[in-house]
C-alpha positions as CSV (number, residue, x, y, z in Angstrom):
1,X,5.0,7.8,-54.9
2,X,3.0,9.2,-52.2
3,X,0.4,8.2,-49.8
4,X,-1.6,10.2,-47.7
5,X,-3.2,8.9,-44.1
6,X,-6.2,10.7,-43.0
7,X,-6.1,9.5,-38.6
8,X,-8.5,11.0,-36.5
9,X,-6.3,13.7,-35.2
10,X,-5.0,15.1,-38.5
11,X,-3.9,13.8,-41.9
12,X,-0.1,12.6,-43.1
13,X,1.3,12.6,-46.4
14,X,4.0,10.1,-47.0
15,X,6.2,9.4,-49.6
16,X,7.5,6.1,-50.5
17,X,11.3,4.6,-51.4
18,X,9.4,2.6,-54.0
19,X,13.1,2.1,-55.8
20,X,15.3,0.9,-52.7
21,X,12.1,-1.3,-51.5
22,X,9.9,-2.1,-54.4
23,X,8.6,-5.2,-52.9
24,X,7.7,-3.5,-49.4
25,X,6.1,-1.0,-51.1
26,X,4.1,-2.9,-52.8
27,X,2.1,-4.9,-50.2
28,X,2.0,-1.1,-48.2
29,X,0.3,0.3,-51.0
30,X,-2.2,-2.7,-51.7
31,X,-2.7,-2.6,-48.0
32,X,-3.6,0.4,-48.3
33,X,-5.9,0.1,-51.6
34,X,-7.9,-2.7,-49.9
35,X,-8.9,-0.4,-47.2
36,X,-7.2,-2.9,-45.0
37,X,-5.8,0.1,-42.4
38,X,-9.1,1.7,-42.0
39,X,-10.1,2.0,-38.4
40,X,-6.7,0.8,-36.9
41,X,-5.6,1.8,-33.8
42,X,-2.0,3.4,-32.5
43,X,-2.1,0.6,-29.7
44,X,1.6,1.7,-28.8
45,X,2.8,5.4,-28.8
46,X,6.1,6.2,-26.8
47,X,7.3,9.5,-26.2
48,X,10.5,10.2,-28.5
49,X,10.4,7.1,-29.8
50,X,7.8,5.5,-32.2
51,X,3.9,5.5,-32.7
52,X,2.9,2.1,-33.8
53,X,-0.4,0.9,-35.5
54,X,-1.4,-1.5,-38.5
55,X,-3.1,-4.5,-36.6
56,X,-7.0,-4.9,-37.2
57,X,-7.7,-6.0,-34.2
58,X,-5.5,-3.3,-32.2
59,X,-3.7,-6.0,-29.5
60,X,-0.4,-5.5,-31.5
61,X,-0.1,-9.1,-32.3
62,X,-2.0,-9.6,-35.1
63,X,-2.2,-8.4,-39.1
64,X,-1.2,-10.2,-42.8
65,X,0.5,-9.0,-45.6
66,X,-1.4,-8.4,-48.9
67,X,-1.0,-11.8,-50.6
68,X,-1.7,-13.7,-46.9
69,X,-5.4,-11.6,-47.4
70,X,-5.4,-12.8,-51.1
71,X,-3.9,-16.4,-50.7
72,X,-4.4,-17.4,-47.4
73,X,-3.1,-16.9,-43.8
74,X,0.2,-19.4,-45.0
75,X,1.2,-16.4,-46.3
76,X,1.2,-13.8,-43.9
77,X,4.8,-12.7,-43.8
78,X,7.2,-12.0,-46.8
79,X,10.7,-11.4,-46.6
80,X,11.5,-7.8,-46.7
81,X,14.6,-6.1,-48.4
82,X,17.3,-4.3,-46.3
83,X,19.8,-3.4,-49.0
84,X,20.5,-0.5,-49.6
85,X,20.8,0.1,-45.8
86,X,17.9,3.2,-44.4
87,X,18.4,4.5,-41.2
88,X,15.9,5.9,-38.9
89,X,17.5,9.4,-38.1
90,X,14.8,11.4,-38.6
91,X,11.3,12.1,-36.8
92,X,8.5,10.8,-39.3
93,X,10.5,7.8,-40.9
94,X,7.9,5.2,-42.2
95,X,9.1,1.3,-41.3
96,X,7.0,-2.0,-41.2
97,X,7.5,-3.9,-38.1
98,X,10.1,-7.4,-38.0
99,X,8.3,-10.2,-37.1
100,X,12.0,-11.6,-37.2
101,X,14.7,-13.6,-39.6
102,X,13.7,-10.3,-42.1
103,X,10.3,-11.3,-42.1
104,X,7.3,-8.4,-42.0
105,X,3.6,-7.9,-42.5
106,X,1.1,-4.9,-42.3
107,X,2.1,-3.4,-39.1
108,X,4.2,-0.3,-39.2
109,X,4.9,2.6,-36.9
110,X,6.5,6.1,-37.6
111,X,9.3,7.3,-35.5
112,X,8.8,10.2,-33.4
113,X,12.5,11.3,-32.2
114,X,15.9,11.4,-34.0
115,X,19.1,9.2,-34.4
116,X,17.3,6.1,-33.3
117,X,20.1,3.9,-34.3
118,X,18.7,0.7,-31.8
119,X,16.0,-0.1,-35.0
120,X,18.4,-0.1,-37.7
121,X,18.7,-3.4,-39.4
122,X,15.5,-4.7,-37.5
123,X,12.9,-3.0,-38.9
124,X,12.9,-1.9,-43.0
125,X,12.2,2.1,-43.6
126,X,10.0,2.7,-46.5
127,X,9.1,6.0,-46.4
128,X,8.8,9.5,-44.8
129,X,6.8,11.6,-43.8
130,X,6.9,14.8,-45.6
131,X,3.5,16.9,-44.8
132,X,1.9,16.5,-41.2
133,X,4.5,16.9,-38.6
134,X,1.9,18.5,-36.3
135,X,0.7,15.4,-36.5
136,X,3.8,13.6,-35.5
137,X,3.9,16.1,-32.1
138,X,0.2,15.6,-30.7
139,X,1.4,11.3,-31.2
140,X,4.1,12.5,-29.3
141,X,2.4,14.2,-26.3
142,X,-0.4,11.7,-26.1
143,X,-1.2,10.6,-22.6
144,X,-0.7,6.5,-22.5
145,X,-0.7,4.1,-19.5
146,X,2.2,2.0,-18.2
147,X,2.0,-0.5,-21.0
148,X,2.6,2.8,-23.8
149,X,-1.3,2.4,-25.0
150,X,-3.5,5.7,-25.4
151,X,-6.1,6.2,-23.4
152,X,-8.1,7.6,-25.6
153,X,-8.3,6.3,-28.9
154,X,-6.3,6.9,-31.6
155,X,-7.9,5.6,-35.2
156,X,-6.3,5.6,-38.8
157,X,-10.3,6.6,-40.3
158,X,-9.0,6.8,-44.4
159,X,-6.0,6.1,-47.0
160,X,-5.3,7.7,-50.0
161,X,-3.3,6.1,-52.3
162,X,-2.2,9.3,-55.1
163,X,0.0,7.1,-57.5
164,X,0.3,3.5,-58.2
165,X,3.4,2.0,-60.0
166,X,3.0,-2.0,-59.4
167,X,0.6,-4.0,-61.0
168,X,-2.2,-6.0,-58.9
169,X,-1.2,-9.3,-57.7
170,X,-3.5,-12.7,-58.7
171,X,-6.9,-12.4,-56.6
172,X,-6.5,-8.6,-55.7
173,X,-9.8,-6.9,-56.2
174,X,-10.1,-3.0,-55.0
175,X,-13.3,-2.3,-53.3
176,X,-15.7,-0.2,-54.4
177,X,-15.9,2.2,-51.7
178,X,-14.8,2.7,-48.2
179,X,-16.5,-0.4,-45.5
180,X,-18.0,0.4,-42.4
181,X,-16.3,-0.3,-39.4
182,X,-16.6,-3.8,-38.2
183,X,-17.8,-4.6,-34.5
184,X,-14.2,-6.8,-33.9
185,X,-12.0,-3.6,-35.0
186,X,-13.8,-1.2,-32.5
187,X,-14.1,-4.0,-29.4
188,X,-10.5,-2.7,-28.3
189,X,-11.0,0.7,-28.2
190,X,-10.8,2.6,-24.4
191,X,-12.6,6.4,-25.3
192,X,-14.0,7.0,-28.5
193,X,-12.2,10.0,-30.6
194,X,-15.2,12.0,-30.2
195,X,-16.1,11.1,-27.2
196,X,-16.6,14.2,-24.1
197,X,-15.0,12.7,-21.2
198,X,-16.6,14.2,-17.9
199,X,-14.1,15.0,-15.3
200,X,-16.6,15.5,-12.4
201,X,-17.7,11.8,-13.2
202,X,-17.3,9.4,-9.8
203,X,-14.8,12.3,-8.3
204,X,-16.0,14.1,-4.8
205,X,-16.7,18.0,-4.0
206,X,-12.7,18.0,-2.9
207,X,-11.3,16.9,-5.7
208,X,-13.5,18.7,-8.2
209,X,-12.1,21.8,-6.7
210,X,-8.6,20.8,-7.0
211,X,-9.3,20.2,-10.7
212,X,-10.6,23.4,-11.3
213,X,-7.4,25.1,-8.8
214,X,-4.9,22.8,-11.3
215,X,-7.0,24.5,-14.7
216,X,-7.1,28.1,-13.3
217,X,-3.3,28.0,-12.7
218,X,-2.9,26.2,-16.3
219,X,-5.1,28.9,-17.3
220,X,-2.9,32.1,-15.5
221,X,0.5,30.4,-16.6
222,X,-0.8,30.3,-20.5
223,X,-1.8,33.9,-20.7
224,X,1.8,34.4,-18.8
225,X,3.5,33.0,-21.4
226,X,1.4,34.9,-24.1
227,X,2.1,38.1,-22.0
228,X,5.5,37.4,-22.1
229,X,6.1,37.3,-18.7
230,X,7.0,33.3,-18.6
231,X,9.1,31.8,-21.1
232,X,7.4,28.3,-20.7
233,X,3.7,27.8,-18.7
234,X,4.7,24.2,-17.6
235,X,7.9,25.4,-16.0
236,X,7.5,24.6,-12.5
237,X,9.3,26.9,-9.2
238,X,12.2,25.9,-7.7
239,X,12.3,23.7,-4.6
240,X,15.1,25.8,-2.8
241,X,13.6,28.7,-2.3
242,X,11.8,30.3,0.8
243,X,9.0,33.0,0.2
244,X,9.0,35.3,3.2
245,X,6.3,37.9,4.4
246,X,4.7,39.7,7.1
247,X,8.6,41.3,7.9
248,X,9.2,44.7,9.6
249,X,9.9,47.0,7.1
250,X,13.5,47.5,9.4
251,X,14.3,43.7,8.7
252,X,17.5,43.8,6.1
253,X,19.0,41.3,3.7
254,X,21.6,40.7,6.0
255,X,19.2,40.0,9.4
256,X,17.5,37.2,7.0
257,X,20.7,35.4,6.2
258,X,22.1,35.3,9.1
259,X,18.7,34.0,10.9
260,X,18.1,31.4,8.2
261,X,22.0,30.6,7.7
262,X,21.4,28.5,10.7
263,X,19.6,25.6,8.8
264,X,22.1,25.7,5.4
265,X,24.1,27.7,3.7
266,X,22.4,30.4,1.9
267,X,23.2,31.2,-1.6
268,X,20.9,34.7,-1.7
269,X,18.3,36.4,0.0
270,X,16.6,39.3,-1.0
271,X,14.0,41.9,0.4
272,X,11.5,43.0,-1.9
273,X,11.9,47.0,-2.3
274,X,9.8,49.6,-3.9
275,X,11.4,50.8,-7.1
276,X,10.7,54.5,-6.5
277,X,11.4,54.9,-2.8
278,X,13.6,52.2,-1.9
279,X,11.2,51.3,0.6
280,X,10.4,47.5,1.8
281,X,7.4,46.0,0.5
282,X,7.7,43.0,3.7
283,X,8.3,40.2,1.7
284,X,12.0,38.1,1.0
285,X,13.1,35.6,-0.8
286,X,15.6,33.1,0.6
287,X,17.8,30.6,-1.5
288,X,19.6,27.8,0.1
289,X,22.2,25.6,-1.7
290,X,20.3,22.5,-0.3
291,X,16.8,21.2,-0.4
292,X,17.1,19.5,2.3
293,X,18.3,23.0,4.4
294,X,15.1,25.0,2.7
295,X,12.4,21.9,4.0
296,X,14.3,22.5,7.4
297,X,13.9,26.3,7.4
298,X,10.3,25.8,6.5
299,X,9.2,23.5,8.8
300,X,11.1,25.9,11.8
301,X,10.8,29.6,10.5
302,X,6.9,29.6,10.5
303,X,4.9,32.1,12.9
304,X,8.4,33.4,14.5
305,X,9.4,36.6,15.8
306,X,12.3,38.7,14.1
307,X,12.2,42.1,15.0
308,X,8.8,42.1,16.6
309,X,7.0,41.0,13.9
310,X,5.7,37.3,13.8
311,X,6.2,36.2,9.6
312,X,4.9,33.6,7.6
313,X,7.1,31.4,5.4
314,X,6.5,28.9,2.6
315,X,7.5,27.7,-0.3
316,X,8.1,30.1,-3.2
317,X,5.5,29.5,-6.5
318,X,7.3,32.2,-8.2
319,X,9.5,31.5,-10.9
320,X,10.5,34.3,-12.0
321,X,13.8,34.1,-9.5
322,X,14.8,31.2,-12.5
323,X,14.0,32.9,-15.6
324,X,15.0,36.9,-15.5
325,X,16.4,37.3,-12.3
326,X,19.2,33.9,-12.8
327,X,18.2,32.7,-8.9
328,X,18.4,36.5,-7.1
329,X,21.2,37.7,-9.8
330,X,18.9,40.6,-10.8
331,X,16.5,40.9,-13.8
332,X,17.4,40.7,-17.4
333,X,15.7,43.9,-18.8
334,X,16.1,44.8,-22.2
335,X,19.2,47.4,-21.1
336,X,21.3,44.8,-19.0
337,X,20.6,43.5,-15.7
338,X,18.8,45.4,-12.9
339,X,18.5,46.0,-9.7
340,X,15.5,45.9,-7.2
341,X,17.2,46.8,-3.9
342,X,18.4,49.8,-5.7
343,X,16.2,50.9,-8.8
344,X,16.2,54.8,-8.3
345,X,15.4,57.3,-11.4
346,X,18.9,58.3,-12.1
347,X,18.5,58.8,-15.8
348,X,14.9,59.0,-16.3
349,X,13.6,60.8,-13.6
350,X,11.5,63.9,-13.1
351,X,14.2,66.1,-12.1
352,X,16.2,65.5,-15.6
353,X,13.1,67.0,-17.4
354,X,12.9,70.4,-15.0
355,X,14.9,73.4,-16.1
356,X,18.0,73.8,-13.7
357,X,18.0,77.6,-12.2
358,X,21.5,78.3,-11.5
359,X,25.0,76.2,-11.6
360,X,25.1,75.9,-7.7
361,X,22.0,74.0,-8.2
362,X,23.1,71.6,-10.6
363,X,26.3,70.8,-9.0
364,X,24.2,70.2,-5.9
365,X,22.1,67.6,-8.0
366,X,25.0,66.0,-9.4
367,X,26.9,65.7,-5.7
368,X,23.9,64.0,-4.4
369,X,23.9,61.4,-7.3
370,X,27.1,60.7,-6.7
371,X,26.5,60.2,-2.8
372,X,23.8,57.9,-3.5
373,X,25.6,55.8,-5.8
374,X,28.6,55.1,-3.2
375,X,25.8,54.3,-1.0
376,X,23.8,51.7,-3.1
377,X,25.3,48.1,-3.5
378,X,24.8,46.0,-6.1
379,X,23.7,42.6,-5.7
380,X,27.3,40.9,-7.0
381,X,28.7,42.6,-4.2
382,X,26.6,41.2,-1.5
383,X,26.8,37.7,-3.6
384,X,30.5,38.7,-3.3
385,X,30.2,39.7,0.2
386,X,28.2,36.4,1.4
387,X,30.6,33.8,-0.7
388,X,33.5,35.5,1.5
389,X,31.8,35.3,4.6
390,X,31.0,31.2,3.9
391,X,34.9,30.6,3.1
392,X,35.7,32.6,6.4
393,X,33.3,30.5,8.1
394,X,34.7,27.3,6.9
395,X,38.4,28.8,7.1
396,X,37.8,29.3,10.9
397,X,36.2,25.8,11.5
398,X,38.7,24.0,9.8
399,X,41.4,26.2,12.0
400,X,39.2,25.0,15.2
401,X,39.4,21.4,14.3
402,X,43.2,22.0,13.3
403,X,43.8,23.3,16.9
404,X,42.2,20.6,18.4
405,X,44.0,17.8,16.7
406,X,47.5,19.6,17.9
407,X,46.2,19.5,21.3
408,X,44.6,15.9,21.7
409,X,47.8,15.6,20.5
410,X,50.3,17.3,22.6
411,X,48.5,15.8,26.0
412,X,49.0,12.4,24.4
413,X,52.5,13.2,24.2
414,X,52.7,14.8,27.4
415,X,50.4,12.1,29.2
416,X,53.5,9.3,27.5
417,X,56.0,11.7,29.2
418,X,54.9,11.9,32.2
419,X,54.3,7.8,32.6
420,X,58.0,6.7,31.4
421,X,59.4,9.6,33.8
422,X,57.0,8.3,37.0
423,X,58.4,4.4,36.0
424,X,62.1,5.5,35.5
425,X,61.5,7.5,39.4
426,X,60.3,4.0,40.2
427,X,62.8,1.5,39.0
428,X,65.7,4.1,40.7
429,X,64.2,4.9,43.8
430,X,63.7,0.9,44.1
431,X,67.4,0.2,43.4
432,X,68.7,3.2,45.5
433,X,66.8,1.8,48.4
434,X,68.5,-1.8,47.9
435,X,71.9,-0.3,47.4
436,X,74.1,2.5,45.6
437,X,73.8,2.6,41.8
438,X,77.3,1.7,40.4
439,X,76.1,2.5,36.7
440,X,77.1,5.8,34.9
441,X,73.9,6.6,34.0
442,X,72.0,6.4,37.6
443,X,73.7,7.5,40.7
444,X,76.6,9.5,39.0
445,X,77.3,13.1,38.6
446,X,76.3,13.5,35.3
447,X,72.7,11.8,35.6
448,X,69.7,13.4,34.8
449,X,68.5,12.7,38.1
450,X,71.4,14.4,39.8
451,X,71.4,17.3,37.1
452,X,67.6,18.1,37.9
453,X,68.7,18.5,41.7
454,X,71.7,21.1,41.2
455,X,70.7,22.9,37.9
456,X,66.8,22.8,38.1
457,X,66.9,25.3,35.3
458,X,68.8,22.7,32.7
459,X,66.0,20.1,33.8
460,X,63.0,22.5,33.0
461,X,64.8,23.1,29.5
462,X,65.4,20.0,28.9
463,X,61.6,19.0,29.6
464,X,60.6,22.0,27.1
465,X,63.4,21.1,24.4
466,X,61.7,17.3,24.9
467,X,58.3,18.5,24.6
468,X,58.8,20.8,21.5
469,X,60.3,17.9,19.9
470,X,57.8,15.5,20.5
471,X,55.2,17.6,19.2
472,X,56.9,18.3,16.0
473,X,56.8,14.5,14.9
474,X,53.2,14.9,14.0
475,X,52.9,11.4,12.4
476,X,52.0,8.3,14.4
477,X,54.5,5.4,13.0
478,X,57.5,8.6,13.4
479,X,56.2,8.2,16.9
480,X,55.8,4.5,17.6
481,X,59.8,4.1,15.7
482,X,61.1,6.4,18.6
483,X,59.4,4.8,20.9
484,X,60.7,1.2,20.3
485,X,64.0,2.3,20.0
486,X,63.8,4.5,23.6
487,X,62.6,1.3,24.8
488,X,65.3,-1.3,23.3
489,X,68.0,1.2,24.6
490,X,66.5,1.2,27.9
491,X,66.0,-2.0,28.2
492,X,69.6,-3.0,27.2
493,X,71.1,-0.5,30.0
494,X,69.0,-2.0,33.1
495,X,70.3,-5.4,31.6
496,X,74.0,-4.0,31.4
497,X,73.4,-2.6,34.9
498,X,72.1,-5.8,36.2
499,X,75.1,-8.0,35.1
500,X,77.5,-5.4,36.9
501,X,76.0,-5.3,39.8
502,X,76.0,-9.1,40.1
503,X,79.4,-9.2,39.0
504,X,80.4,-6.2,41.7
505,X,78.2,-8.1,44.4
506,X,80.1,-11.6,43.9
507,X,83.5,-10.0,44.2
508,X,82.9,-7.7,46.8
509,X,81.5,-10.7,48.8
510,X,84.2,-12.7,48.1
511,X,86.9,-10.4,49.4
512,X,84.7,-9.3,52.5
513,X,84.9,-13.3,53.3
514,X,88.8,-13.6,53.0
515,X,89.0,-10.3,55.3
516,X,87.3,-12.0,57.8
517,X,89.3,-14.9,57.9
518,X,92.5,-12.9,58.2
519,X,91.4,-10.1,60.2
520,X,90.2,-12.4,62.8
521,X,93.9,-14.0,63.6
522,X,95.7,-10.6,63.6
523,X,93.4,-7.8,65.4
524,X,94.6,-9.1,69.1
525,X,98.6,-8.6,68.1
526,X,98.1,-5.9,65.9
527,X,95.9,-3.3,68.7
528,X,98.7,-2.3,70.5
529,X,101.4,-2.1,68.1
530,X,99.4,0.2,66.3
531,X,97.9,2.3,69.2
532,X,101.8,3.1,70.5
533,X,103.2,3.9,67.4
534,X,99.4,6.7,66.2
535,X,101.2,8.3,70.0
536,X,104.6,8.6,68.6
537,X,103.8,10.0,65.0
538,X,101.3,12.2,66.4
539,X,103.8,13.6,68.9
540,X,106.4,13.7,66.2
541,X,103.8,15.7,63.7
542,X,103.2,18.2,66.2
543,X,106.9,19.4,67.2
544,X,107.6,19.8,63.3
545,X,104.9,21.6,62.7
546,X,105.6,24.2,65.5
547,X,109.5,24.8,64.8
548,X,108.1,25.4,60.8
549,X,106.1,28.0,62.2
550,X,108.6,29.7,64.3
551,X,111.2,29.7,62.1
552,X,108.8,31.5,59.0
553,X,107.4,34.0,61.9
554,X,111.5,35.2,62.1
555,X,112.1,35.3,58.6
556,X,109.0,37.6,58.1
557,X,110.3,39.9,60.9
558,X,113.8,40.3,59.7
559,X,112.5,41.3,55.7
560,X,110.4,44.0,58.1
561,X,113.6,45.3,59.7
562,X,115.5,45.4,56.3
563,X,112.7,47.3,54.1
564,X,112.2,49.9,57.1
565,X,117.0,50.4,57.5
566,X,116.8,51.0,53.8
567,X,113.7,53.7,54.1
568,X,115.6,54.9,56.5
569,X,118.5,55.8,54.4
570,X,117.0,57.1,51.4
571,X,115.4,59.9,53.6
572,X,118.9,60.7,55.2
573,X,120.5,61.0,51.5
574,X,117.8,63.5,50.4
């Protein structure tokens, strides 16, 4: 069973489940009999979702079922059926709208995206749209306020019903013809369906023009998409790229990124070239990686100087850098993707079609081809080229910043050193002043403050073996652990030293006080005992000493004699 809608932009023709809902169908098609939708508006249309209508008086709150016009208002909902189970997966599904608890009336709206699973089991599908999906696209892109509600109007104006299968309930009577519309169904309306709405209405000289700039463009980007030359005409340019003229024809690819590299990194920038002669045309375009780096370059880069000239620089409006060229990539021709920087008549070209004179000639030809291609470079090799030149970049900051650590580092360490060697200098040179270190680690032969003074060699290695190490523990709680333990151990020696040198002090004090007391009674007796009796061994010492040397003088003298008689005689013999 079908049903066809005639709406002020176009007709639909819908065809009805009249088997899974019979009762739903029923009041839809007696609805539509009465003339009851005639004149209703789409009060809510939202974009890939649903456009809804049905209520007389086009609030969205309002409308009755067929027997609540027949019988009275106490019937204006019915209980809808929902078995077997509809979805709504398709664009142009027909549902009446739940009131709740199963219950619907006359409004209904038609889905206008796919897979809407979030109505399922709400709302009961009884029908489909099956001619007028042009239809279905201008409800689509109608333009609606913040509430979802057209501005300009949107009307069902007829319904057609083509087959009828239920019978007429009690007090149902099919007009005759088609009513007028009422004054209460068209008090809602905004802008009539026919209506011309002036544009220049209430808008100043300023804005006119803008208007008119805004249709123009429309206008340009419409015939560029008939052309061919734009794939869409609403696609708008990208917001990362720099337009660039008034440049010195010298002015390279390279002088532009490193100039504009400055505010961003730049992910291509191209001079413009002449096809034929290879020659610049003066105007670039720059790609950053970064909005926010391209709004910097334009706000900085206008009216300056590069190579004498003073250029201009703005945003770019072209988008052809998205479509063909795959952002400064190259164009996508019909034969693969091109170059502009180097587009030369290699294979086409005029001197193909002349007739070669000789041999030399040709090879000539063919040499400098083959020059000009080692010359050329492609645009993936200077994408190539600028990709390794940002990891170098970022290689050699990271190295900085790497180098920098290692030395905050290493004066840290050296700054410790030098304060625990200036308070160990300290605490000896305060104990050496009060008396003589008696501990085996200050004072002795074998301390480090001794072994700097004989071998200053050993100490200067020493310092570099300590430094070296220190530098090598790179993490901070390695560090502090050797710390505390230096510490402990240090701390545990000066106590050590401490209790000895008490200890030493009390004894040597003690025995100093009983040599007193028993020196004092014998030095007077003692004196001269001992000063006769140094004479005597003295004298004594002396005599031996001289008859030793005597006698060894003599035995020398007599070996002489001996080794000279028995020289003697060996000659004599001979």
């Amino acid at each position: 069973m079908s049903v066809v809608i005639e709406t002020t932009l176009g007709d639909l023709t819908v065809d009805l489940f009249t088997d899974e809902r019979p009762i739903a169908c029923l009041n839809f098609i007696k609805l539509c009999q009465l003339k009851y939708y005639n004149y209703n508006l789409f009060h809510t249309v939202q974009q890939g979702f649903i456009a809804q209508t049905g209520d007389p008086s086009g609030i969205g709150n309002g409308g009755s079922s067929v027997w609540g016009v027949v019988e009275g208002i106490q019937k204006r909902f019915f209980e809808a059926e929902y078995i077997p189970k509809i979805q709504h997966s398709n664009a142009g599904m027909l549902s009446l709208v739940s009131a709740g608890k199963n219950l619907v009336g006359s409004q209904f709206f038609f889905t206008l995206g796919e897979n809407l699973t979030s109505l399922d089991g709400n709302h009961c599908v009884i029908g489909e749209v099956v001619e007028g999906h042009e239809l279905l696209r201008k409800l689509n892109d109608a333009i609606v306020d913040d509430n979802f509600r057209p501005y300009q109007d949107i009307r069902i104006t007829h319904t057609v019903v083509l087959e009828d299968p239920f019978p007429n309930p009690r007090g149902f009577q099919v007009p005759s013809r088609s009513p007028s519309p009422s004054a209460e169904r068209l008090q809602n309306g905004r802008i009539a369906a026919d209506e011309d709405i002036d544009d220049a209405n209430g808008k100043s000289m300023e804005e006119m023009q803008e208007l008119l700039a805004e249709r123009e463009a429309k206008a340009r980007a419409t015939i560029l998409e008939i052309v061919g030359d734009l794939p869409d005409a609403e696609m708008a340019p990208p917001e990362n790229v720099l337009f660039v003229c008034k440049l010195n024809p010298v002015t390279t690819d390279d002088d532009l990124e490193i100039i504009f590299s400055r505010f961003g990194i730049v992910k291509g920038c191209e001079v413009i070239r002449d096809r034929k002669t290879g020659d610049s045309l003066q105007y670039a375009f720059v790609e950053f990686e970064d909005q926010k780096s391209c709004e910097a370059a334009y706000f900085k880069m206008d009216n300056v100087l590069i190579d004498d000239r003073r250029i201009h620089v703005d945003f770019s409006q072209s988008v052809s850098k998205v479509t063909w060229r795959g952002k400064g990539r190259g164009v996508i021709g019909d034969e693969g993707p091109l170059d502009f920087n180097n587009l030369r008549e290699s294979n086409g070209n005029k001197h193909d079609n002349k007739p070669r004179k000789s041999g030399q000639d040709s090879r000539r030809t063919d040499r400098n081809r083959n020059d000009e291609k080692k010359k050329q470079i492609t645009t993936e090799e200077r994408r190539k080229a600028r990709e390794q030149r940002h990891k170098e970049q970022k290689d050699r900051e990271d190295r900085g910043r790497r180098n920098n650590l290692q030395r905050s580092r290493s004066r840290e360490t050296n700054f410790r050193h030098n304060e625990r060697y200036e308070r160990r200098r300290s605490r000896s040179n305060d104990r050496n002043g009060r008396r003589r270190p008696t501990s085996p680690y200050r004072g002795s032969r074998y301390s480090p403050e001794r072994r700097r003074l004989e071998n200053p060699r050993d100490a200067s290695g020493d310092r570099y073996h300590r430094s070296t190490l220190r530098t090598q523990t790179s993490s901070q709680n390695d560090r502090r652990h050797v710390e505390r333990k230096y510490n402990e151990k240090a701390s545990q020696n000066v106590s050590k030293d401490r209790k000895r040198v008490t200890v030493e002090e009390d004894r040597s004090s003690k025995i100093k006080s009983k040599r007193a007391k028993s020196s004092s009674s014998e030095t007077d007796d003692s004196s001269d005992d001992s000063d006769s009796s140094s004479t005597n061994s003295s004298n004594e010492s002396s005599s031996d000493e001289r008859s030793k040397r005597k006698k060894h003088s003599k035995s020398k003298q007599k070996k002489s004699k001996a080794k000279r008689k028995h020289k003697s005689k060996k000659k004599h013999k001979k």
